[in-house]
N, CA, C, O and CB atoms as a CASP TS submission, in Angstrom:
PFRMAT TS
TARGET T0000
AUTHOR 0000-0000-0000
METHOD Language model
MODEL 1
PARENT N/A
ATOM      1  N   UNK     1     -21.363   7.234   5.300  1.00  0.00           N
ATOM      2  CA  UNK     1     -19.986   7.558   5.607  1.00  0.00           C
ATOM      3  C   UNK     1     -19.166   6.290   5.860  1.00  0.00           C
ATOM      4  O   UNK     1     -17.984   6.251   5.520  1.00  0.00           O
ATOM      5  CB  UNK     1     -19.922   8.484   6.816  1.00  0.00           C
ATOM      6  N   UNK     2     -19.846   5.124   6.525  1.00  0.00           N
ATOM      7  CA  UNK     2     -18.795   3.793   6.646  1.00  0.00           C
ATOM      8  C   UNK     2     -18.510   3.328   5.602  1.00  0.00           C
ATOM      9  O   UNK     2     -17.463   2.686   5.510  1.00  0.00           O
ATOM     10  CB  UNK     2     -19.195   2.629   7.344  1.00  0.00           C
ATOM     11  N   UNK     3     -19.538   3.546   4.244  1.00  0.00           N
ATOM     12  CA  UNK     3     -19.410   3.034   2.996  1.00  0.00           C
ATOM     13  C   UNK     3     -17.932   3.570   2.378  1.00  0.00           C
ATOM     14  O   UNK     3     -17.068   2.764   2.033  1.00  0.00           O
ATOM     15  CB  UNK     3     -20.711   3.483   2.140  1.00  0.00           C
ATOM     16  N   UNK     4     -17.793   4.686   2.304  1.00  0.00           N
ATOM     17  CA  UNK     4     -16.438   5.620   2.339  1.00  0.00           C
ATOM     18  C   UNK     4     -15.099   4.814   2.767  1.00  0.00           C
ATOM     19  O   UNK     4     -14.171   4.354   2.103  1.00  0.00           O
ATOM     20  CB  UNK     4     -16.642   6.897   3.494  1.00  0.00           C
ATOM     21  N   UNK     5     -15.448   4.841   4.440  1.00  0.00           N
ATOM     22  CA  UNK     5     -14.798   4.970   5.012  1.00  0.00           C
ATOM     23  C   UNK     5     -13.770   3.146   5.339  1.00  0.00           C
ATOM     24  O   UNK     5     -12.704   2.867   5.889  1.00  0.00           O
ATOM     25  CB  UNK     5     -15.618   5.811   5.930  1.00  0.00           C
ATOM     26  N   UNK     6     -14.615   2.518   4.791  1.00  0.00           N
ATOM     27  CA  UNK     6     -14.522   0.999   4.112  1.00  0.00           C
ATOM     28  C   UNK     6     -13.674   0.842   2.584  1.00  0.00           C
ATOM     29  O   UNK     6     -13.110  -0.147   2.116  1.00  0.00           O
ATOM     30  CB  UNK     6     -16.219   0.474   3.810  1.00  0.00           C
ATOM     31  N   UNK     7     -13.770   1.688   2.244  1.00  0.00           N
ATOM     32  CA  UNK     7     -13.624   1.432   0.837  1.00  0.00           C
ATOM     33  C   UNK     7     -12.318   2.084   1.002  1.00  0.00           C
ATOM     34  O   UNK     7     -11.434   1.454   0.422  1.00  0.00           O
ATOM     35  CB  UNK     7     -14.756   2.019  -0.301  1.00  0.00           C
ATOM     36  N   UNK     8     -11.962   3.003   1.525  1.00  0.00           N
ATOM     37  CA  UNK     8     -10.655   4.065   1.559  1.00  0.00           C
ATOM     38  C   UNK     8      -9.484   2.887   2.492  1.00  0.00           C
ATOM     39  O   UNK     8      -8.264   2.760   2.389  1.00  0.00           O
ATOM     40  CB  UNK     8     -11.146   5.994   2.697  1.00  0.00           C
ATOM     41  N   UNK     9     -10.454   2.194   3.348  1.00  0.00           N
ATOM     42  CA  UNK     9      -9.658   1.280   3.926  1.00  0.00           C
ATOM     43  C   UNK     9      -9.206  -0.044   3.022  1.00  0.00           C
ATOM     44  O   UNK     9      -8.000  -0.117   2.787  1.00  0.00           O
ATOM     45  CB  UNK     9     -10.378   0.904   5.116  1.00  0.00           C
ATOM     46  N   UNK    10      -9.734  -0.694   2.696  1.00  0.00           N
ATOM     47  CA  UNK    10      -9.536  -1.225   1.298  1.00  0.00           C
ATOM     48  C   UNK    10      -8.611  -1.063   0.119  1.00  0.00           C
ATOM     49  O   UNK    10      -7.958  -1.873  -0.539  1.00  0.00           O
ATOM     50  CB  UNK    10     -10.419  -0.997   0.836  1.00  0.00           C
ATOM     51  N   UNK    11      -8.768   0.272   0.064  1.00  0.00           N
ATOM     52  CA  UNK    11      -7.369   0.812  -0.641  1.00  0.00           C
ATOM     53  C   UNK    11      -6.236   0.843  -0.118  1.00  0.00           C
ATOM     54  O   UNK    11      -5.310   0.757  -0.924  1.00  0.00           O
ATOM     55  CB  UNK    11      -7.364   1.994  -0.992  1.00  0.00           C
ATOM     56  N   UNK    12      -5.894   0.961   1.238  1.00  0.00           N
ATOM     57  CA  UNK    12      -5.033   1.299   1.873  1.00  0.00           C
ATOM     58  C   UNK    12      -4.219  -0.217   2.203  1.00  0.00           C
ATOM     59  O   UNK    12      -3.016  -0.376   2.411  1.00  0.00           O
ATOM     60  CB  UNK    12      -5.610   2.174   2.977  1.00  0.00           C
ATOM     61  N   UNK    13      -5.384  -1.319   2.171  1.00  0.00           N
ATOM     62  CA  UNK    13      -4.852  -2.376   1.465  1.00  0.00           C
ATOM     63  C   UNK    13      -4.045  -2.953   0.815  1.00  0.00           C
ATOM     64  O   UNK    13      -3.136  -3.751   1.049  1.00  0.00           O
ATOM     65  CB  UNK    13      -5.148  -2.534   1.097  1.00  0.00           C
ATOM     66  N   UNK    14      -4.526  -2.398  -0.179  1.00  0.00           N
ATOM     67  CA  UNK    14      -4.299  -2.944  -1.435  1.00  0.00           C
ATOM     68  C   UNK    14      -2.997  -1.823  -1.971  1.00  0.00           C
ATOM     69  O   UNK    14      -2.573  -1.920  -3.123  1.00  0.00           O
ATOM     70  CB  UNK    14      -5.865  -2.979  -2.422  1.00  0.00           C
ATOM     71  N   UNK    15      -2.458  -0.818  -1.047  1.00  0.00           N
ATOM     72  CA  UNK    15      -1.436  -0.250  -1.547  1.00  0.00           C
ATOM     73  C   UNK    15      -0.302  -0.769  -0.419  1.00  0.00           C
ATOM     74  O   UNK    15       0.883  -0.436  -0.404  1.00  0.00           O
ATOM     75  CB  UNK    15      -1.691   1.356  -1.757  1.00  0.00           C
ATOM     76  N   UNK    16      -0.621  -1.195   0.025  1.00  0.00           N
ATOM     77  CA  UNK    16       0.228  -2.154   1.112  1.00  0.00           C
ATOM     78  C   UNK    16       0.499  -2.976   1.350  1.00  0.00           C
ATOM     79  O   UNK    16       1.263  -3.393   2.221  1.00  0.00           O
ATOM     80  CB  UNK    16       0.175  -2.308   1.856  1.00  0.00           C
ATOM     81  N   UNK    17      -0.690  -3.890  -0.172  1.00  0.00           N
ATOM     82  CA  UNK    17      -0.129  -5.472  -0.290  1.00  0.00           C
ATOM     83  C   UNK    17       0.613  -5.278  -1.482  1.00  0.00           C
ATOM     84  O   UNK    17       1.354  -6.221  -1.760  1.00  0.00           O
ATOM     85  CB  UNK    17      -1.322  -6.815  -0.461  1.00  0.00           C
ATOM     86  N   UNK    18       0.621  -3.996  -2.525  1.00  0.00           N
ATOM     87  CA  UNK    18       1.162  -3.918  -3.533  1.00  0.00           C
ATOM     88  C   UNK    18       2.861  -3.581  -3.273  1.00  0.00           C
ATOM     89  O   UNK    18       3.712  -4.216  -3.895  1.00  0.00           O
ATOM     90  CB  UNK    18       0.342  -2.976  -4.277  1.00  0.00           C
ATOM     91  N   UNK    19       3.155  -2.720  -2.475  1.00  0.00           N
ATOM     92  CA  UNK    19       4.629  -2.755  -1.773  1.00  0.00           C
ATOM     93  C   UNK    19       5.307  -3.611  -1.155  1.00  0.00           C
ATOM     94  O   UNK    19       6.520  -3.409  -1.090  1.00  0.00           O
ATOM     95  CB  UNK    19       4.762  -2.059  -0.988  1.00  0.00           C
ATOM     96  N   UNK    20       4.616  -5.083  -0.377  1.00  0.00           N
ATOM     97  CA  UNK    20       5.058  -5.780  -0.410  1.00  0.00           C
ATOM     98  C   UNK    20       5.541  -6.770  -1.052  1.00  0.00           C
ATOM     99  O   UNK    20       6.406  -7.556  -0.667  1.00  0.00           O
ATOM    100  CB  UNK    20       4.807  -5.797  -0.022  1.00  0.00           C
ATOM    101  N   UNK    21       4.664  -6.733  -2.618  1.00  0.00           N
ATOM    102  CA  UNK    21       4.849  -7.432  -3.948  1.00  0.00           C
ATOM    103  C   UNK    21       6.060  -6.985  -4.165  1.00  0.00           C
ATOM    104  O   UNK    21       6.985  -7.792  -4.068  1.00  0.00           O
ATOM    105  CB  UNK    21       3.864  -7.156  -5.127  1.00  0.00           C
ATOM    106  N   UNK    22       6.368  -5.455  -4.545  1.00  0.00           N
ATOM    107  CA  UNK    22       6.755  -4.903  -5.411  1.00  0.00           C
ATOM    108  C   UNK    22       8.162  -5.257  -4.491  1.00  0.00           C
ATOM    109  O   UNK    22       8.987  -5.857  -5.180  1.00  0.00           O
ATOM    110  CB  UNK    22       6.097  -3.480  -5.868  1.00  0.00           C
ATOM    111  N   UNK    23       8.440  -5.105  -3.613  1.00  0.00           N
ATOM    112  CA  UNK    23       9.622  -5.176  -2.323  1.00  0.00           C
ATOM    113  C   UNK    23      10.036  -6.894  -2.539  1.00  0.00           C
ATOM    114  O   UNK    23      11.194  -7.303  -2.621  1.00  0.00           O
ATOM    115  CB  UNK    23       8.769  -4.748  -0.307  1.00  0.00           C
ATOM    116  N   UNK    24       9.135  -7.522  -2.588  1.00  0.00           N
ATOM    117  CA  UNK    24       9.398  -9.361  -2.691  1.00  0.00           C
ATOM    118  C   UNK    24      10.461  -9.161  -3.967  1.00  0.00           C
ATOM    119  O   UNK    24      11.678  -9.342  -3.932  1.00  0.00           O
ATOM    120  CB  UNK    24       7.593 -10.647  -3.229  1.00  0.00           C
ATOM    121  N   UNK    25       9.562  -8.691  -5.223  1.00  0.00           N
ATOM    122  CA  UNK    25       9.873  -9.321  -6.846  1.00  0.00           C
ATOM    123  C   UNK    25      10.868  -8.202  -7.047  1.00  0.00           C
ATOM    124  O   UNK    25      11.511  -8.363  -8.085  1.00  0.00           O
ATOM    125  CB  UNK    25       8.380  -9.379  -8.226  1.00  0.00           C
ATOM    126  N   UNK    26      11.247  -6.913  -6.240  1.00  0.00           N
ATOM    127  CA  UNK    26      12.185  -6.330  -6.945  1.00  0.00           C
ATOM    128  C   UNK    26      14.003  -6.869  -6.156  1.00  0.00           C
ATOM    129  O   UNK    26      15.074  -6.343  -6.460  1.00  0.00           O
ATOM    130  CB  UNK    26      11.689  -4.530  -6.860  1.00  0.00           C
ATOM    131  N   UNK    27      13.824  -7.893  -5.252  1.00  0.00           N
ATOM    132  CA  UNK    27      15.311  -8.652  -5.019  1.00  0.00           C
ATOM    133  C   UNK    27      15.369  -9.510  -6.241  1.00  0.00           C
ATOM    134  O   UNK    27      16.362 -10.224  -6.378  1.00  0.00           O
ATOM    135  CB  UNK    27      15.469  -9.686  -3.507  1.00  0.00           C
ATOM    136  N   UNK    28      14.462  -9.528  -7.113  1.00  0.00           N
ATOM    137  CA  UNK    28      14.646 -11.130  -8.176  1.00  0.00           C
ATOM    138  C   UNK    28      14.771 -10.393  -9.689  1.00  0.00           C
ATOM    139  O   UNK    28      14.879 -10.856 -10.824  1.00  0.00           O
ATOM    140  CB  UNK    28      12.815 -12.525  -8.159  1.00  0.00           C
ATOM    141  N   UNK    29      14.702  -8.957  -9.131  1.00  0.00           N
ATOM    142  CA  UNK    29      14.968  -8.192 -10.463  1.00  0.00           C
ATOM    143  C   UNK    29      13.841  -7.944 -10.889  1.00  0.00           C
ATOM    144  O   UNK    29      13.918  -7.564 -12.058  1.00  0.00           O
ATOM    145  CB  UNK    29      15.726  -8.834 -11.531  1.00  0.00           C
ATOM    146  N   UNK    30      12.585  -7.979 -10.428  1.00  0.00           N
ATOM    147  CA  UNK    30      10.980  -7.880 -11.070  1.00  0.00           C
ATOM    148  C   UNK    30      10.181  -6.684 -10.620  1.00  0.00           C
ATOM    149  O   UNK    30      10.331  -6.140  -9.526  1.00  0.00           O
ATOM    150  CB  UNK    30      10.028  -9.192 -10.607  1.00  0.00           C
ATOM    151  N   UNK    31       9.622  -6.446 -11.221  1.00  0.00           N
ATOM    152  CA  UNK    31       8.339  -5.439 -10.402  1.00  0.00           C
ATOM    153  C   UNK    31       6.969  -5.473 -11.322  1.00  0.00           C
ATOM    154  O   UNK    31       6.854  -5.862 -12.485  1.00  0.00           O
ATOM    155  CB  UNK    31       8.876  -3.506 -10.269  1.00  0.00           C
ATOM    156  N   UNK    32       6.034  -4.977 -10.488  1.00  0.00           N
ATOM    157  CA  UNK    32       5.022  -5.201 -11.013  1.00  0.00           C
ATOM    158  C   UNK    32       4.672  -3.604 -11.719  1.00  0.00           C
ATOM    159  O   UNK    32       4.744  -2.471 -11.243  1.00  0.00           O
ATOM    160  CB  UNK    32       4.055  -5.882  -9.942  1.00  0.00           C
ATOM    161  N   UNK    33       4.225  -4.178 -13.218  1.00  0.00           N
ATOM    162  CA  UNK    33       3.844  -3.244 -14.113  1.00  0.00           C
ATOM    163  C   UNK    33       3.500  -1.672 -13.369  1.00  0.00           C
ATOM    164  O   UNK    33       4.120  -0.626 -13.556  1.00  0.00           O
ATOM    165  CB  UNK    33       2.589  -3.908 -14.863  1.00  0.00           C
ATOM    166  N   UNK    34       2.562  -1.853 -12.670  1.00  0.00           N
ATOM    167  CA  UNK    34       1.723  -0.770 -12.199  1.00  0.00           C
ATOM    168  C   UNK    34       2.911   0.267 -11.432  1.00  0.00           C
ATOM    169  O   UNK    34       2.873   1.435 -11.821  1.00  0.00           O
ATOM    170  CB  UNK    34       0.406  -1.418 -11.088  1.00  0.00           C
ATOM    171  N   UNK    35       3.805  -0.022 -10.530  1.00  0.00           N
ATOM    172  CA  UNK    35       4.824   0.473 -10.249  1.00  0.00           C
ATOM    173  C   UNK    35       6.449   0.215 -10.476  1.00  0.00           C
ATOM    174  O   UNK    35       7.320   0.220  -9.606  1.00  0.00           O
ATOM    175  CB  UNK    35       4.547   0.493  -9.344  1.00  0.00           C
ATOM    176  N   UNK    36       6.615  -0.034 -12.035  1.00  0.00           N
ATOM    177  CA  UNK    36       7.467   0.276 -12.446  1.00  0.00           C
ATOM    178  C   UNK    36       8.321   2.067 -12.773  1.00  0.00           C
ATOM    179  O   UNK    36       9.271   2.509 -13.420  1.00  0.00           O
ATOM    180  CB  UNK    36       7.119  -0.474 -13.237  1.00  0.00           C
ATOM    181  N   UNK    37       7.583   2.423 -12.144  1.00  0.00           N
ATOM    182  CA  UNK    37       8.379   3.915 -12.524  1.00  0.00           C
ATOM    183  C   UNK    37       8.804   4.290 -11.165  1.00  0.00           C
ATOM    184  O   UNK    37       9.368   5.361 -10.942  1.00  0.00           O
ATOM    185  CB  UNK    37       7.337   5.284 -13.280  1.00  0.00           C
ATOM    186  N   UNK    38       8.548   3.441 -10.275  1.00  0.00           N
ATOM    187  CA  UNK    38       9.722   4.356  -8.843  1.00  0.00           C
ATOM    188  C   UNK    38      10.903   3.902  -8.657  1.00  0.00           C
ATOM    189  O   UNK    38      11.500   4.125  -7.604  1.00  0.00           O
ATOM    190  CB  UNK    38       9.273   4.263  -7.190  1.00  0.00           C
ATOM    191  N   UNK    39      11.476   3.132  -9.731  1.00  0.00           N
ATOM    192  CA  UNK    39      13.189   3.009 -10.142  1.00  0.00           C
ATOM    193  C   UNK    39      13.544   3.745 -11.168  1.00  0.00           C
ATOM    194  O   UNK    39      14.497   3.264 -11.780  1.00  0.00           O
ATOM    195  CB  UNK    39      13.720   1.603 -10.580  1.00  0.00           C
ATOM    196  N   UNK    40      13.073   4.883 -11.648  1.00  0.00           N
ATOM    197  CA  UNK    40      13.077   5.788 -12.514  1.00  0.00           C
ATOM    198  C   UNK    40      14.406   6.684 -12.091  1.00  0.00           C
ATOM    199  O   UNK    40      15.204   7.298 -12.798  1.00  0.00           O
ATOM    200  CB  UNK    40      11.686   6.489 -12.535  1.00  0.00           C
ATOM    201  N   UNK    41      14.309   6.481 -10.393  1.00  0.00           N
ATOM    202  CA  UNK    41      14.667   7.781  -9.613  1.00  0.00           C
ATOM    203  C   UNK    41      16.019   7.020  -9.253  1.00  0.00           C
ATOM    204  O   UNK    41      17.024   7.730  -9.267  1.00  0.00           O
ATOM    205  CB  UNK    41      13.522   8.391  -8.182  1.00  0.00           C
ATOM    206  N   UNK    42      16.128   6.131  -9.041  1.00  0.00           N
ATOM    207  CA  UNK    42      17.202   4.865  -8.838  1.00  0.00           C
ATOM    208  C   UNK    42      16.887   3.739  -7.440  1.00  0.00           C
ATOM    209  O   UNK    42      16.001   4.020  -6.632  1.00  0.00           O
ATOM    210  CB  UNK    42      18.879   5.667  -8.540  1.00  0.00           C
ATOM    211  N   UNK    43      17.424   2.925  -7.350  1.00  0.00           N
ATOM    212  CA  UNK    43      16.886   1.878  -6.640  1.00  0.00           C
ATOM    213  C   UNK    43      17.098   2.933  -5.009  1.00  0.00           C
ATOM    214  O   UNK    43      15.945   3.158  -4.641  1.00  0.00           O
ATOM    215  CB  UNK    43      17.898   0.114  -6.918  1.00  0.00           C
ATOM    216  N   UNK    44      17.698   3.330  -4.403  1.00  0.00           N
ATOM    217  CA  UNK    44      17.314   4.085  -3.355  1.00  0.00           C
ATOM    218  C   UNK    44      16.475   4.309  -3.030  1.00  0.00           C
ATOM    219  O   UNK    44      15.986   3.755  -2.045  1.00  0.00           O
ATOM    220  CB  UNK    44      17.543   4.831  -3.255  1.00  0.00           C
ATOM    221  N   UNK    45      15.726   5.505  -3.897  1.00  0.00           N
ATOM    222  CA  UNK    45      14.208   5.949  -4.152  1.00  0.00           C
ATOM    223  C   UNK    45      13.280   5.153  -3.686  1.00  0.00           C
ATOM    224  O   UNK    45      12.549   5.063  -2.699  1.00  0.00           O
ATOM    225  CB  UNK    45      13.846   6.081  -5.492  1.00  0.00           C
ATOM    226  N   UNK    46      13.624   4.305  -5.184  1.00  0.00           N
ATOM    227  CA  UNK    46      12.267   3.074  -5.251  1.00  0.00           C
ATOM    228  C   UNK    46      11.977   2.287  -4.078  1.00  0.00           C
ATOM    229  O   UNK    46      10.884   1.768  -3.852  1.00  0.00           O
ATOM    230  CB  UNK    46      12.526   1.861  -6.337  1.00  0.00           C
ATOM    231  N   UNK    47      13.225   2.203  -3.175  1.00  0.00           N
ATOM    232  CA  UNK    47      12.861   1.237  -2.202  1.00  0.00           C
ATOM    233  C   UNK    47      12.245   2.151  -0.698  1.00  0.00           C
ATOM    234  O   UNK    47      11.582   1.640   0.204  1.00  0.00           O
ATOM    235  CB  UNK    47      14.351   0.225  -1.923  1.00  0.00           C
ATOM    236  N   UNK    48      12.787   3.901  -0.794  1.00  0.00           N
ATOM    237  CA  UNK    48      11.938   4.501  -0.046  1.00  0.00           C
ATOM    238  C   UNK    48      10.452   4.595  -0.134  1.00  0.00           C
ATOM    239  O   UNK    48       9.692   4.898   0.786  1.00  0.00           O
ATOM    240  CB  UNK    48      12.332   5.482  -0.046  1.00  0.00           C
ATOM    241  N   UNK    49      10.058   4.220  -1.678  1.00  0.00           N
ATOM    242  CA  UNK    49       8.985   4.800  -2.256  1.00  0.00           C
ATOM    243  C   UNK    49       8.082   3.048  -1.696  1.00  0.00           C
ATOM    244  O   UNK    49       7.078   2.685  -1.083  1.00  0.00           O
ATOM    245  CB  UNK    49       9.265   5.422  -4.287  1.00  0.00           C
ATOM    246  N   UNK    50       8.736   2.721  -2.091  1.00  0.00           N
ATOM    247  CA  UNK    50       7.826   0.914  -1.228  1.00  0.00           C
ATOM    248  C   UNK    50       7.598   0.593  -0.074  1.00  0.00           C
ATOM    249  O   UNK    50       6.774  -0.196   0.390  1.00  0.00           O
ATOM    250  CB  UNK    50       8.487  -0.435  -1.290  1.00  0.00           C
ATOM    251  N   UNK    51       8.623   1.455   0.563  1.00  0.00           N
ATOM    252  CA  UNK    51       8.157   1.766   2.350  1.00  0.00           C
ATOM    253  C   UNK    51       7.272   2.525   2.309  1.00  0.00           C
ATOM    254  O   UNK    51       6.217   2.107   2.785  1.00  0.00           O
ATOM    255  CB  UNK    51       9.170   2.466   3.433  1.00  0.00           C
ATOM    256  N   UNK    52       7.278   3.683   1.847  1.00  0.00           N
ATOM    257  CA  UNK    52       6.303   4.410   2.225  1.00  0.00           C
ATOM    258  C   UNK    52       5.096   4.258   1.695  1.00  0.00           C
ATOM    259  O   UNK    52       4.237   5.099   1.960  1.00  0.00           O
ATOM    260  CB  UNK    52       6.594   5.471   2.128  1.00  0.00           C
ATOM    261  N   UNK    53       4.789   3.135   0.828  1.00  0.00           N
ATOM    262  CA  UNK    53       3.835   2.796   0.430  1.00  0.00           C
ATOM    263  C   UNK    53       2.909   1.286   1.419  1.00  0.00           C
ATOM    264  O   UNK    53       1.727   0.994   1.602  1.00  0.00           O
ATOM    265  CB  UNK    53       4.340   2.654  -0.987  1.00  0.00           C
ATOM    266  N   UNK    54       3.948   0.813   1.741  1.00  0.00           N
ATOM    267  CA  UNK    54       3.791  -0.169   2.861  1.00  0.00           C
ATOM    268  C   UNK    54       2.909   0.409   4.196  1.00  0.00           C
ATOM    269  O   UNK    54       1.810  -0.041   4.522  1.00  0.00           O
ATOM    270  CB  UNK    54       5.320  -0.585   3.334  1.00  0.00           C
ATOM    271  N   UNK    55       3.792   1.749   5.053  1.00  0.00           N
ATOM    272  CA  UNK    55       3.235   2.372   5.711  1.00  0.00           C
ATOM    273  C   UNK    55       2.408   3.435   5.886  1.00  0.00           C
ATOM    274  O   UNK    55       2.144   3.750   7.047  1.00  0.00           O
ATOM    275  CB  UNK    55       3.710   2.411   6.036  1.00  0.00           C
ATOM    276  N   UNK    56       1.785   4.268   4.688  1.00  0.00           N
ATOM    277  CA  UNK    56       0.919   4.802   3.789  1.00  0.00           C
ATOM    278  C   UNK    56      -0.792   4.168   3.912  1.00  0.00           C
ATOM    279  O   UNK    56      -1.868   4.631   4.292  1.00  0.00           O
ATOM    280  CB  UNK    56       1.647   4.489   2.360  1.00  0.00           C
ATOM    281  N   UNK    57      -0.245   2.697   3.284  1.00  0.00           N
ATOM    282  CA  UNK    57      -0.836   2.072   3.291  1.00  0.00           C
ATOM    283  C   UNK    57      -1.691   1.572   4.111  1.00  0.00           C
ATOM    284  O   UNK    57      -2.914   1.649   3.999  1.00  0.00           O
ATOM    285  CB  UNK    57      -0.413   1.709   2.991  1.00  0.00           C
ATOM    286  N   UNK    58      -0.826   0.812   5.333  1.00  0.00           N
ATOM    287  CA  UNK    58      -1.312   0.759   6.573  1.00  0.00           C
ATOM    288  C   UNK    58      -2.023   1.079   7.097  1.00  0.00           C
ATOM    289  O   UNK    58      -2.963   0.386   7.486  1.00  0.00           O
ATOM    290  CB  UNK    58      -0.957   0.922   7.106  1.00  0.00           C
ATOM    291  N   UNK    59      -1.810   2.637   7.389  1.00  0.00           N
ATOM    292  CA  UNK    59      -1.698   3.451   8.258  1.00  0.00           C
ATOM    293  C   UNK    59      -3.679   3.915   7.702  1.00  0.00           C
ATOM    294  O   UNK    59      -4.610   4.306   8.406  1.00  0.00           O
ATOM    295  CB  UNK    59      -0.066   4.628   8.082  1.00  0.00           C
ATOM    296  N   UNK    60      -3.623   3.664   6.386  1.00  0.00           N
ATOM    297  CA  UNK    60      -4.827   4.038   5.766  1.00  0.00           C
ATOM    298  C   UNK    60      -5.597   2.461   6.160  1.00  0.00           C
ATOM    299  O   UNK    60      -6.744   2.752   6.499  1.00  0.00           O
ATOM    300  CB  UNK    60      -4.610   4.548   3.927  1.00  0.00           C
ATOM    301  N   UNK    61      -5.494   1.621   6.207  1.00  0.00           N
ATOM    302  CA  UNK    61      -5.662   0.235   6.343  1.00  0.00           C
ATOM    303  C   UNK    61      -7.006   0.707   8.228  1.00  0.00           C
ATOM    304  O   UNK    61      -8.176   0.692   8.610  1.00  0.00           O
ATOM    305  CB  UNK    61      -3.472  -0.885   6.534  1.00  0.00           C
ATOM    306  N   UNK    62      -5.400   1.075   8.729  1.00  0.00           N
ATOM    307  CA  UNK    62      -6.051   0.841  10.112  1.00  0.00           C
ATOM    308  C   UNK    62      -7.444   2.342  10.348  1.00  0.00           C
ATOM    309  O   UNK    62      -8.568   2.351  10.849  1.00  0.00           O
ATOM    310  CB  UNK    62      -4.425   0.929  11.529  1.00  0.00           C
ATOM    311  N   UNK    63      -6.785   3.158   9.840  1.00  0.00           N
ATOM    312  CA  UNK    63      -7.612   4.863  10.488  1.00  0.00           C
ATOM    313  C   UNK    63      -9.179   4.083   9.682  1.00  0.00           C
ATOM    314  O   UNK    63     -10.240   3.697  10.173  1.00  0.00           O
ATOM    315  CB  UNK    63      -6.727   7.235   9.360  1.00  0.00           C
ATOM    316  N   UNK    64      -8.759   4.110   8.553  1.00  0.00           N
ATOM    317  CA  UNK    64     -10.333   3.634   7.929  1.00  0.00           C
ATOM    318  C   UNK    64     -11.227   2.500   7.986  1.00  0.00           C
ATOM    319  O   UNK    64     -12.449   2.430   7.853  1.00  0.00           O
ATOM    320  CB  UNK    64     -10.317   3.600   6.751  1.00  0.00           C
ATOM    321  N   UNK    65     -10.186   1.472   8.253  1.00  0.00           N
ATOM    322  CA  UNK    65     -10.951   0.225   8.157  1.00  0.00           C
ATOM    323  C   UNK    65     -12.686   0.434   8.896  1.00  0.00           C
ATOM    324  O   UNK    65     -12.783   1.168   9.880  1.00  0.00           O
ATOM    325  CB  UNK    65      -9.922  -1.024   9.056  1.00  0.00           C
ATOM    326  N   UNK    66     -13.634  -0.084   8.474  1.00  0.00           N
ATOM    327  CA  UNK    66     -14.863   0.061   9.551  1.00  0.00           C
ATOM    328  C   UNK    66     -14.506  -0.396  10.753  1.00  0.00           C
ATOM    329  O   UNK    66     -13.464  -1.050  10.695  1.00  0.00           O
ATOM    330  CB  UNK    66     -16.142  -0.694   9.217  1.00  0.00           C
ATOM    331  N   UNK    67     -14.977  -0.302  11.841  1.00  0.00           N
ATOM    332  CA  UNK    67     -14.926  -0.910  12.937  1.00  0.00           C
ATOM    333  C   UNK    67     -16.049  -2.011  13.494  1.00  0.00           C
ATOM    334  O   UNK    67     -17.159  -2.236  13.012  1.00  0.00           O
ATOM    335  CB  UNK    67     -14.795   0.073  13.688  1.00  0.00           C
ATOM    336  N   UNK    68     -15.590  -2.463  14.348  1.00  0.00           N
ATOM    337  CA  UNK    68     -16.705  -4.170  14.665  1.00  0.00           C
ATOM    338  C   UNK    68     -17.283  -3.619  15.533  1.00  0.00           C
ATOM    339  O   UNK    68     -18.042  -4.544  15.823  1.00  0.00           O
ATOM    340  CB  UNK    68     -16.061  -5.895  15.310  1.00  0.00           C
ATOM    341  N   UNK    69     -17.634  -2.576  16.423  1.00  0.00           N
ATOM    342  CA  UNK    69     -18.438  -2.388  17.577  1.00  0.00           C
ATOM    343  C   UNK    69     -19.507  -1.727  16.929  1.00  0.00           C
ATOM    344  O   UNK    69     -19.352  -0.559  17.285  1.00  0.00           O
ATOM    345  CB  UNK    69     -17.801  -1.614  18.776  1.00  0.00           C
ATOM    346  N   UNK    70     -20.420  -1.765  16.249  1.00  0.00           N
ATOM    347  CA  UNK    70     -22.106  -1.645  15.752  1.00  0.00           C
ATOM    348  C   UNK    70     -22.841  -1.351  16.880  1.00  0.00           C
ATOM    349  O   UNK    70     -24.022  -1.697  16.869  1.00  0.00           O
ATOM    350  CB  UNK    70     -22.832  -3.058  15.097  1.00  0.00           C
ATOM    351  N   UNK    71     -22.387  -0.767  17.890  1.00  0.00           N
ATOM    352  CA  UNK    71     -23.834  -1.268  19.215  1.00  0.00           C
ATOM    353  C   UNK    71     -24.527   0.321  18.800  1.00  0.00           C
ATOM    354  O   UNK    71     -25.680   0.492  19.196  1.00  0.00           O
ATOM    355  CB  UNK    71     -23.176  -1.528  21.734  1.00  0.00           C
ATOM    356  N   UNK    72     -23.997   1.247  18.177  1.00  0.00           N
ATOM    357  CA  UNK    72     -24.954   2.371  17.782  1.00  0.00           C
ATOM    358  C   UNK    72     -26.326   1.946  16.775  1.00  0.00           C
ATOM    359  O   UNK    72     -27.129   2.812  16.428  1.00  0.00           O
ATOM    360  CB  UNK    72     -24.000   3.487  16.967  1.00  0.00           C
TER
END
């Protein structure tokens, strides 16, 4: 189950370092391939859709990450 529960954290990562990409490169007019379609909806959207991917993210970051106390 930590194997899981590591890996889900990991993702939660990596969708939270990807909103901060996507949030950097879309003031310079850029975004990254993979989420180019949440300006589909118009830049409003897209920039709700990068928060909530930021804190999504997180939020999956922290609940899953493994934890350091092993004393079981």
């Amino acid at each position: 189950m930590e194997f899981i529960k590591g890996k889900i954290g990991k993702l939660g990562q990596l969708l939270a370092l990807m909103g901060v990409v996507s949030m950097i490169l879309s003031i310079f007019n850029y975004n990254l391939r993979l989420l180019a379609w949440i300006d589909i909806w118009g830049n409003g959207i897209g920039w709700i859709i990068r928060i909530l991917l930021i804190v999504g993210g997180g939020a999956m970051f922290f609940i899953f990450s493994p934890s350091d106390d092993d004393d079981e």
